[in-house]
N, C-alpha and C positions, 0 to 999 in steps of 0.2 A: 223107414219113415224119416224125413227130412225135416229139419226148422231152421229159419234162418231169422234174425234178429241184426238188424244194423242200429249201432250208438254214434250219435256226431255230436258235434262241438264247434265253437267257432273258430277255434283251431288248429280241430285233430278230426276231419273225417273220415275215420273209417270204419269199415265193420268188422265188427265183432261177436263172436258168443255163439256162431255158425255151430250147431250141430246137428249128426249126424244118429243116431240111432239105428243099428244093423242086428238081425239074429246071426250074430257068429265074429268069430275075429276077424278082424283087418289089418291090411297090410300096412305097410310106414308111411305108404306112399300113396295119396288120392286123388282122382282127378283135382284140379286146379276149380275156382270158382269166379269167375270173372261177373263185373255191375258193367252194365254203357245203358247211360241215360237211366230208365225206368224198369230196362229188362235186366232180368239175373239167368247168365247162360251157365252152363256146364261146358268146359273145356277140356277137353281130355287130353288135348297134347298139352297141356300144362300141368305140370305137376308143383303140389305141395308139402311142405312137411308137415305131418299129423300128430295128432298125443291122441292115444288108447288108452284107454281103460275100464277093467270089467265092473260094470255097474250092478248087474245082478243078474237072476234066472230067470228065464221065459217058460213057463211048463209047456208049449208047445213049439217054439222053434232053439228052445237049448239057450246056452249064455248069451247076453246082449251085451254089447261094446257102446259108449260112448266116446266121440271122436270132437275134438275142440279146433274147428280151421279158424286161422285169422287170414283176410283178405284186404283189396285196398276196392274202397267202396266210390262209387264214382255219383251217388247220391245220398242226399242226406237220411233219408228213411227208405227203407223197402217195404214196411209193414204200411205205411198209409201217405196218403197223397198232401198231406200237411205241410206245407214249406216250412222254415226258420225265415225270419225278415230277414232283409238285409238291413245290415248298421254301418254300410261302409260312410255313409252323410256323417254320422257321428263319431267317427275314430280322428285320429288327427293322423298327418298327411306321415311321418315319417314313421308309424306302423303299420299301412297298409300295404306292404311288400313282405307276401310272408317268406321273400328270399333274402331278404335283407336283416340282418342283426338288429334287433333296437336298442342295444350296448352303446350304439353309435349316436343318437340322439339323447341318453335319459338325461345329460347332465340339462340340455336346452330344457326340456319338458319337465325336469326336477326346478329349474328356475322359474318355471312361469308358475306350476303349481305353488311354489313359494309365494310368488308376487299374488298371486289370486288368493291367498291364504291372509296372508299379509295387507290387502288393502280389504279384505271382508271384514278382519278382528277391527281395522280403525273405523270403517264406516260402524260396525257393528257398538263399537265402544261410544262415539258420538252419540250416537241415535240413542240409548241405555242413556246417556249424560242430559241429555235434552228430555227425555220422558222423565228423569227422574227430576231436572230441574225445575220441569213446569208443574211438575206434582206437589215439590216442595213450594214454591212459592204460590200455589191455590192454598194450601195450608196456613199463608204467613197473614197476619192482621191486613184488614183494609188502611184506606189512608184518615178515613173519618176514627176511627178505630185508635190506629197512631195517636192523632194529633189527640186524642182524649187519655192517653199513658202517660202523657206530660201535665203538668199544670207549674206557673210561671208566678209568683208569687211576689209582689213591693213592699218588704219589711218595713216601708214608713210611715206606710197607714195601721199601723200595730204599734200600741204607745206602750210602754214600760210598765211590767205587770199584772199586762192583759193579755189574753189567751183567744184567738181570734176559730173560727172553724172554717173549713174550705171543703169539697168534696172533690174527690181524685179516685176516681175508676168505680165509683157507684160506694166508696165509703167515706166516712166524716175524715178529714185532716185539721188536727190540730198542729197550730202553730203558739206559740208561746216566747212574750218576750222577759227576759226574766230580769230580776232586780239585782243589784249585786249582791247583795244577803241571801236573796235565793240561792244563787250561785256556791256564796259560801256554806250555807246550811246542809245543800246536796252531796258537795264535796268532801264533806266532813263525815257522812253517814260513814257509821262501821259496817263493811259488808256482811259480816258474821251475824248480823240482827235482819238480812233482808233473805227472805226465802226464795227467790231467783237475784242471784248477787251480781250485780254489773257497777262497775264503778261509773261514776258520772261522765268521767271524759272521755268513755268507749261509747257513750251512750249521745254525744254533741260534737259536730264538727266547729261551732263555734258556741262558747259557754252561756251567751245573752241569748240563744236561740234553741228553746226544746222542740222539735217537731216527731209527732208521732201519730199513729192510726186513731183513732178516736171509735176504739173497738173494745170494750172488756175483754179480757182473756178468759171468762167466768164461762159466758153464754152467750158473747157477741152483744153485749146492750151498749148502750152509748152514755159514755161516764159524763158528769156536771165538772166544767174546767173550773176552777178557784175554790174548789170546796172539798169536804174531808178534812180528817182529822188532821192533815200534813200537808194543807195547804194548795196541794194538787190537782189531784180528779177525783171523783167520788162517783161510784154506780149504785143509783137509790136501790133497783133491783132485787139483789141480794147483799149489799152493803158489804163492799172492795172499794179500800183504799186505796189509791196513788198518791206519790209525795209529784215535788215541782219537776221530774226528774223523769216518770211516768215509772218509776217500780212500784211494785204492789209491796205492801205494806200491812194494810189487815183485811181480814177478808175473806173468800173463799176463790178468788181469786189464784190461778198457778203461777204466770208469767207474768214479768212487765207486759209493759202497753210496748205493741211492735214499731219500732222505729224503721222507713220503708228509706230508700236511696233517694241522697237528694244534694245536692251540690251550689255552690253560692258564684255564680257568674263577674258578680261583683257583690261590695257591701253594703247594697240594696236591694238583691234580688235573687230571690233562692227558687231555684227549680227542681222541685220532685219528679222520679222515674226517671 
């Protein structure tokens, strides 16, 4: 009994795995097996080299031999009529010579797959910088939005004394212009008697000018400017002190009153945010 099995490749067609199955030994030598086109002939004046070996016992024709021929196969399957595509469209020109070395091209085709490498990472990297740039700026404040982060402030409608209110981003801003006693009264506290201790001149970029959040540090209520025991702020609320300085003083109160960024363009006009 006979089986024949052909393996191909896009490379290497041949067949392979050819066996034979005999009741009885065999010689070294076997007819030859020749492929043309679709038919598979027997050649007898061709001979082969064979490999035997005893597989096992037949209870009715004695020992069986199995014989392993390799041949050159002149089609890609002999088991079924299935073609492999052809892909010669898609190889490039100096591998489709399978007598040809392609030792002799890789440095060319080692440089272009660089440069295809190489301009895919930059488009690739752009495009990653553009998505992430327009993602980040959907995220950034409008311009109506902006222009209300700022507020622009004429320290000469504030007369000495007086403590004016402004609103800057949905909260009270106090501004305050202070007296020079004030001035010296704040500067002279001992911080050791203030329970959030800040000295007066970390707390003013200019000493006639207190500006702070007009927010209790309590519960958020909104303190009374020139009143309290210390001359400051006072939150009727829960009754917290501020001196002229905005620290808390008595009270239930944790922290000073927050002082937010604000800078003086000139010495008339101060811009918070």
């Amino acid at each position: 009994m006979m089986s024949l099995a052909a393996r191909s490749g896009p490379f290497t067609p041949y067949m392979q795995a050819t066996a034979f199955a005999v009741a009885g030994p065999l010689k070294a030598l076997v007819p030859g097996v020749v492929v043309q086109g679709e038919t598979i002939l027997l050649n007898p004046k061709k001979q082969f080299l064979c490999r035997e070996s005893l597989n096992g016992q037949s209870p009715k024709t004695g020992p069986a031999v199995t014989v392993s021929i390799n041949g050159s196969a002149g089609v890609r399957f002999t088991h079924t009529d299935m073609r492999v595509p052809d892909f010669s469209d898609y190889r490039r020109q100096e591998v489709l010579n399978p007598n040809k070395s392609s030792q002799e091209s890789s440095e060319a085709r080692r440089a272009f797959s660089y440069l295809l490498t190489g301009a895919t990472t930059v488009v690739g990297v752009y495009a990653a910088k553009t998505v992430v740039s327009q993602f980040v700026s959907s995220m950034s404040a409008s311009a109506d939005v902006l222009a209300l982060s700022k507020v622009e402030i004429k320290l000469g409608d504030i007369p000495e004394g007086k403590n004016m209110t402004f609103k800057w981003r949905g909260k009270p801003l106090f501004v305050r212009h202070r007296t020079e006693k004030e001035i010296a009264t704040e500067a002279s506290v001992n911080l050791a008697e203030l329970r959030d201790p800040q000295h007066d001149k970390d707390r003013v970029l200019n000493p006639k000018w207190v500006i702070v959040l007009g927010v209790c540090t309590h519960l958020g209520c909104v303190p009374i400017a020139n009143a309290g025991e210390f001359g400051g702020y006072y939150c009727p609320c829960h009754g917290s002190h501020y001196d002229a300085s905005g620290r808390i003083r008595k009270g239930p109160a944790p922290l000073n009153l927050e002082v937010p960024f604000y800078e003086f363009p000139d010495e008339d006009t101060v811009i918070v945010g």
